[in-house]
C-alpha positions as CSV (number, residue, x, y, z in Angstrom):
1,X,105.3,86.5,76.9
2,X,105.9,88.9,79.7
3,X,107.1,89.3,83.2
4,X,104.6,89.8,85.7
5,X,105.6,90.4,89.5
6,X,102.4,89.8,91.7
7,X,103.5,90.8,95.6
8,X,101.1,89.2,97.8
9,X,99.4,85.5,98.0
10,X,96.2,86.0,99.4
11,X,92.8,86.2,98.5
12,X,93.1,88.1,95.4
13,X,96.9,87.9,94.9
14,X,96.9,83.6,94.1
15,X,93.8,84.4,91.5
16,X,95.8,86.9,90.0
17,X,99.1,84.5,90.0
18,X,97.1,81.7,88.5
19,X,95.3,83.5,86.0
20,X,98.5,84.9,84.4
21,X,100.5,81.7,84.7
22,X,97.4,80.0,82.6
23,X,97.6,82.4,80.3
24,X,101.0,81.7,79.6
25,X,103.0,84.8,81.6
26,X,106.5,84.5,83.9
27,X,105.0,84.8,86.8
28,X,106.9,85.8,90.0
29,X,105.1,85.8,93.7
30,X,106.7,87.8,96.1
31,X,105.6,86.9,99.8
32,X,107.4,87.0,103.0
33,X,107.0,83.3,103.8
34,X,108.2,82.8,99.7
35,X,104.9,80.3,99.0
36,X,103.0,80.8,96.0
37,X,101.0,79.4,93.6
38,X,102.2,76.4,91.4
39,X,103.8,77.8,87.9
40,X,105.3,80.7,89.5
41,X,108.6,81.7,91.1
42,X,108.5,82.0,94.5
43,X,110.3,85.0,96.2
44,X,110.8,85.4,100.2
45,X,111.1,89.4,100.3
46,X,110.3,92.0,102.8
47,X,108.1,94.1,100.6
48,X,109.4,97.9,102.7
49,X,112.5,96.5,101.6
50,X,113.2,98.9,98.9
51,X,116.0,97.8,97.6
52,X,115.2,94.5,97.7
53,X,111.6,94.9,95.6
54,X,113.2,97.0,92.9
55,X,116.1,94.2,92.6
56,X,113.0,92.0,92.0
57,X,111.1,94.0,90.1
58,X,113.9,94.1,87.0
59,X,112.8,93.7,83.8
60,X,108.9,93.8,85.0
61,X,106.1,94.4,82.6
62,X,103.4,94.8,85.3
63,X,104.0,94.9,89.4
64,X,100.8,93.9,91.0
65,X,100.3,95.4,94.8
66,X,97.7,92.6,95.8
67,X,99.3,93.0,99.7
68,X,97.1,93.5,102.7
69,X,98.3,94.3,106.2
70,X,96.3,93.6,109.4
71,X,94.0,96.7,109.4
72,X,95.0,97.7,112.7
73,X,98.7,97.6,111.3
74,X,97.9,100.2,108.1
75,X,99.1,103.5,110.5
76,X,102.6,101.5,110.3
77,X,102.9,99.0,107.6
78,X,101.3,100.8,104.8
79,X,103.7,103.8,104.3
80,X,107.1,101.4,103.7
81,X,105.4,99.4,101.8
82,X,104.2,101.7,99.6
83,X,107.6,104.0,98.8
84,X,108.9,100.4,98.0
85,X,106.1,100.1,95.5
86,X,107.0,103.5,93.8
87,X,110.7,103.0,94.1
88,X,110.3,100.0,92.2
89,X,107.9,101.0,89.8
90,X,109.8,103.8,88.7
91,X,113.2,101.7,88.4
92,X,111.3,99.1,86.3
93,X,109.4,100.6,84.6
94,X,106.6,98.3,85.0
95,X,103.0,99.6,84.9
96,X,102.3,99.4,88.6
97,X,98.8,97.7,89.1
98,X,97.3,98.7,92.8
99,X,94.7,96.6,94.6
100,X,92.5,99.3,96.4
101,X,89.2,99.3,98.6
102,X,86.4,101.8,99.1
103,X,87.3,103.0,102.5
104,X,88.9,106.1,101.4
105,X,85.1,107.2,99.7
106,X,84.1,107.3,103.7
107,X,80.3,107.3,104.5
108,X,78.2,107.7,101.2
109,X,74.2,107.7,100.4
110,X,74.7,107.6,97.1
111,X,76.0,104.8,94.7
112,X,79.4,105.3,94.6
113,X,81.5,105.9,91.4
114,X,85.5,106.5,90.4
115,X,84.6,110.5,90.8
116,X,83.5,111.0,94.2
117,X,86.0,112.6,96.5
118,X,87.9,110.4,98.9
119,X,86.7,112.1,101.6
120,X,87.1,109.9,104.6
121,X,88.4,111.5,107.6
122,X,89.4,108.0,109.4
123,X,93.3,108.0,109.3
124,X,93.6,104.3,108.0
125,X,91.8,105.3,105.5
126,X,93.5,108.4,104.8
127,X,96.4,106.0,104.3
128,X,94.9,104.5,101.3
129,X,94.1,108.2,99.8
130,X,97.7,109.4,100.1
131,X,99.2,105.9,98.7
132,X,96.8,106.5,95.4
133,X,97.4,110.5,95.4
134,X,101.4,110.2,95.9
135,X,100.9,106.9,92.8
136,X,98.8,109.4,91.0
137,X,101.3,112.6,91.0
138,X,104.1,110.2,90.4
139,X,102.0,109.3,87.1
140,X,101.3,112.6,86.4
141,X,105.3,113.7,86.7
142,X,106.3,111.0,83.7
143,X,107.5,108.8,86.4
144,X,105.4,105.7,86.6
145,X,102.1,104.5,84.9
146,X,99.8,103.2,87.7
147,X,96.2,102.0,87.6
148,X,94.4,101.3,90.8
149,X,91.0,99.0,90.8
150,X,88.7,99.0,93.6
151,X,85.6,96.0,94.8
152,X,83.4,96.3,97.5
153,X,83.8,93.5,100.3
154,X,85.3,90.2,98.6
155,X,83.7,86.5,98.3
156,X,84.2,83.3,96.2
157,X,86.6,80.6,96.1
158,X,89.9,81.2,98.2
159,X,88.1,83.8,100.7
160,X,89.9,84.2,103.8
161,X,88.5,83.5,107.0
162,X,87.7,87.9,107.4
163,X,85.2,87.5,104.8
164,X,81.6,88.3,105.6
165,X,80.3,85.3,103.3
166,X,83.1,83.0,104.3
167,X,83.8,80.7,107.0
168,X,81.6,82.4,109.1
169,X,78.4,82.1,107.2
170,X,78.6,79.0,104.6
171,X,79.2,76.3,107.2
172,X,76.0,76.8,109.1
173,X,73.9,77.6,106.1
174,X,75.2,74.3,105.0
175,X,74.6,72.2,108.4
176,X,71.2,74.3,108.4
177,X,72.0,75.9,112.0
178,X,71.7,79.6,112.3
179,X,74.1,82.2,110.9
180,X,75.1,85.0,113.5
181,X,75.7,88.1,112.0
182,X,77.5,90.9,113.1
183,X,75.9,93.3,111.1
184,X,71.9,93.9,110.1
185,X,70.7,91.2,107.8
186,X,68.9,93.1,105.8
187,X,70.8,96.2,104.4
188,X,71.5,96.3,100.4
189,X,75.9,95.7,100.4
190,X,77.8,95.1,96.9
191,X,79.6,92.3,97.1
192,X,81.9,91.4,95.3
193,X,83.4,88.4,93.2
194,X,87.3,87.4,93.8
195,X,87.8,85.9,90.1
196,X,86.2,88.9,88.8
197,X,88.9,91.4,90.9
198,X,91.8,89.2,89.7
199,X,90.7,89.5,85.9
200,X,90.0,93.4,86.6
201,X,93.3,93.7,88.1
202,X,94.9,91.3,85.2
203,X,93.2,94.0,82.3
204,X,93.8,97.5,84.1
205,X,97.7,96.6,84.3
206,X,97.5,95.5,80.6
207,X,95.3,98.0,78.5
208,X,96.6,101.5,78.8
209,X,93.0,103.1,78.7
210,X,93.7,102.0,82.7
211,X,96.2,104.0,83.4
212,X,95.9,107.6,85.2
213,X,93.0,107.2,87.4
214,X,91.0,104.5,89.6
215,X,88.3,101.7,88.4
216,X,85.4,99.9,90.0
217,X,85.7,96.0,89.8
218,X,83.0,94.8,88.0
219,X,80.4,93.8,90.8
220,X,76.7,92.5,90.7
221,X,73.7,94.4,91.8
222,X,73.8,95.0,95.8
223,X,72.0,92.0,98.0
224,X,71.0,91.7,101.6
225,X,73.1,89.1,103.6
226,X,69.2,87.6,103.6
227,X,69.2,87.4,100.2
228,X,72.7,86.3,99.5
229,X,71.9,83.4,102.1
230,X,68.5,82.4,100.2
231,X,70.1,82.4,97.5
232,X,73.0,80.0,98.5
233,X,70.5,77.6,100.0
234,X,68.1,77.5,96.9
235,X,71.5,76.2,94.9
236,X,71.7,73.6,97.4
237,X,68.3,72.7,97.9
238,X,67.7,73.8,101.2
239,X,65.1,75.9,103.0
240,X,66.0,79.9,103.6
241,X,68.7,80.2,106.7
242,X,67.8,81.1,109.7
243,X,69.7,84.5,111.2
244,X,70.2,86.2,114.2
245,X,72.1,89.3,114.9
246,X,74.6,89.6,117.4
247,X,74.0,92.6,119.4
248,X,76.5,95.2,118.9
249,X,77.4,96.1,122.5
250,X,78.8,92.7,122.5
251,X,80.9,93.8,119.8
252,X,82.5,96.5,121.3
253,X,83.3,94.9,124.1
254,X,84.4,92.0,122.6
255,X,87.0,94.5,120.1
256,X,88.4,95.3,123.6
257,X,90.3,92.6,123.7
258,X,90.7,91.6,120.1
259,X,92.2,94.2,117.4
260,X,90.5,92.7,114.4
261,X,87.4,93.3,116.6
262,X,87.9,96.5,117.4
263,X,88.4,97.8,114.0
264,X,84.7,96.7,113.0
265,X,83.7,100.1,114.2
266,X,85.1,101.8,111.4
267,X,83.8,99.9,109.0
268,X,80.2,99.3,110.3
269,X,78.7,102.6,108.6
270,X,79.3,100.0,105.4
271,X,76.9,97.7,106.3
272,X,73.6,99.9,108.2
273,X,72.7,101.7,105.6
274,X,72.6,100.6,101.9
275,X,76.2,100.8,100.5
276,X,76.3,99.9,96.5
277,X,79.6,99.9,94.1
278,X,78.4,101.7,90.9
279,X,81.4,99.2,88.2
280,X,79.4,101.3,84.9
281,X,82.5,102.5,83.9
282,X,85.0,99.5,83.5
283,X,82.4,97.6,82.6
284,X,81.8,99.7,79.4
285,X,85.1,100.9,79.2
286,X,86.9,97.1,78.5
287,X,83.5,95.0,77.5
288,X,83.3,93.0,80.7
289,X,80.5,92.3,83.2
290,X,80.6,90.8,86.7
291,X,80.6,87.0,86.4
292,X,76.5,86.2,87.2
293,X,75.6,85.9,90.9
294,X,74.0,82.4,91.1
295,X,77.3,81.0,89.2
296,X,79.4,83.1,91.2
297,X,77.6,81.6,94.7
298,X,77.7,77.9,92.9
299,X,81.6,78.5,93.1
300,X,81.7,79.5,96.3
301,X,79.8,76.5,97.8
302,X,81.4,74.0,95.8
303,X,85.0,75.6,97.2
């Protein structure tokens, strides 16, 4: 049995927790409220706190970053954080397991894979490149072993309210009213599946074919919103959803007065033109495919 420190409780960081405590690992959560799943040991911790993570981190197998600031907050939260992830890395000597995202790829028209150049020249998303580059060269030196896996935006059970194919979108395909979307309704977008990040999380921190360089989560073929929505409704026996699009004007001047708003215009060049993950490599790499979509959506419902 071995120690696993999982640092963050949110969408992907309880499947993670969960998923090791069933399979029989110590499990600490390390939060700043100290909650956490049930099975684990709960830790209240300021996570730039370095000295405080690497007392923590002691005697550490695997120390999973599964921590997500408000993206607005990345320009100042990120950079702490992430010298206390090193610091603690390197004093544990724990294989440090990083959750990433695509945003450091940038704009792309091609499917993207572990190979293309993070070439994004938005500086919360330069963030994320320097965190994996300094991980990376820290590797490289003899001084850590790091892994970093990568999804495409996030849905299933335990889906925060930010999620595209959450809160906003399953309670009126469910009542049958219409679903406003922000973004064009029918635009091919990976998606993809929370359990499925966890478990791809779970095996890059274990297997040391992970180690040295990033991997895609495994992630279904890209869908439409459209799609995703007939799709839901067929499971539940309803007719196709109705959407409309909320016109983006109203957006922007909506994001004047509301951060999380604001930042969608960053991230809308991910959603008006097709934008596919390309997972080939892990999945052939460690014998795993994405969990299939129709199950996958039955989950999500039923959650």
């Amino acid at each position: 049995m071995g120690k696993h420190i999982v640092v963050g409780s949110g969408q992907v960081g309880t499947h993670v927790a969960t998923k090791l405590v069933a399979q029989g690992y110590e499990v600490t959560v390390v939060t700043r409220s100290g909650r956490g799943p049930a099975g684990t040991i709960k830790v209240a911790a300021d996570v730039a706190d370095k000295a405080r993570l690497i007392e923590v981190a002691k005697g550490a197998d695997v120390l999973y970053n599964c921590v997500n600031p408000q993206y607005h907050r990345w320009l100042t939260d990120w950079p702490p954080m992430a010298e206390s992830f090193l610091a603690a890395a390197e004093a544990s000597g724990a294989v440090y397991a990083m959750l990433g995202n695509l945003y450091p790829y940038g704009p792309v028209s091609v499917p993207m894979t572990e190979d293309l150049p993070l070439a994004s020249t938005n500086p919360k998303a330069q963030v994320r490149t320097k965190m994996w580059a300094d991980a990376l060269a820290a590797h490289e030196a003899g001084r850590i072993r790091v892994t970093e896996v990568r999804g495409s935006d996030y849905f299933g059970p335990g889906a925060t309210d930010q999620s595209y194919l959450g809160d906003r979108f399953i309670p009126p395909l469910k009542a049958g009213k219409t679903i406003q979307l922000i973004f064009p309704a029918d635009v091919p977008h990976s998606w993809t599946y929370l359990p499925d990040v966890a478990d791809a999380l779970i095996t890059a921190g274990r297997d040391e074919r992970a180690w040295g360089r990033p991997w895609h989560v495994p992630t279904a073929e890209p869908l439409t919103f459209r799609q995703m929505g007939e799709r839901m409704a067929a499971l539940l026996g309803r007719p196709a959803p109705r959407m409309t699009q909320l016109p983006w004007p109203v957006l922007r001047a909506v994001g004047l007065f509301s951060p999380m708003i604001g930042e969608l215009r960053h991230t809308r060049y991910q959603f008006t033109s097709p934008y596919v993950l390309d997972s080939a490599a892990f999945q052939r790499t460690f014998g795993v495919a994405p969990t299939p979509i129709d199950e996958a959506l039955k989950a999500t419902l039923d959650a």
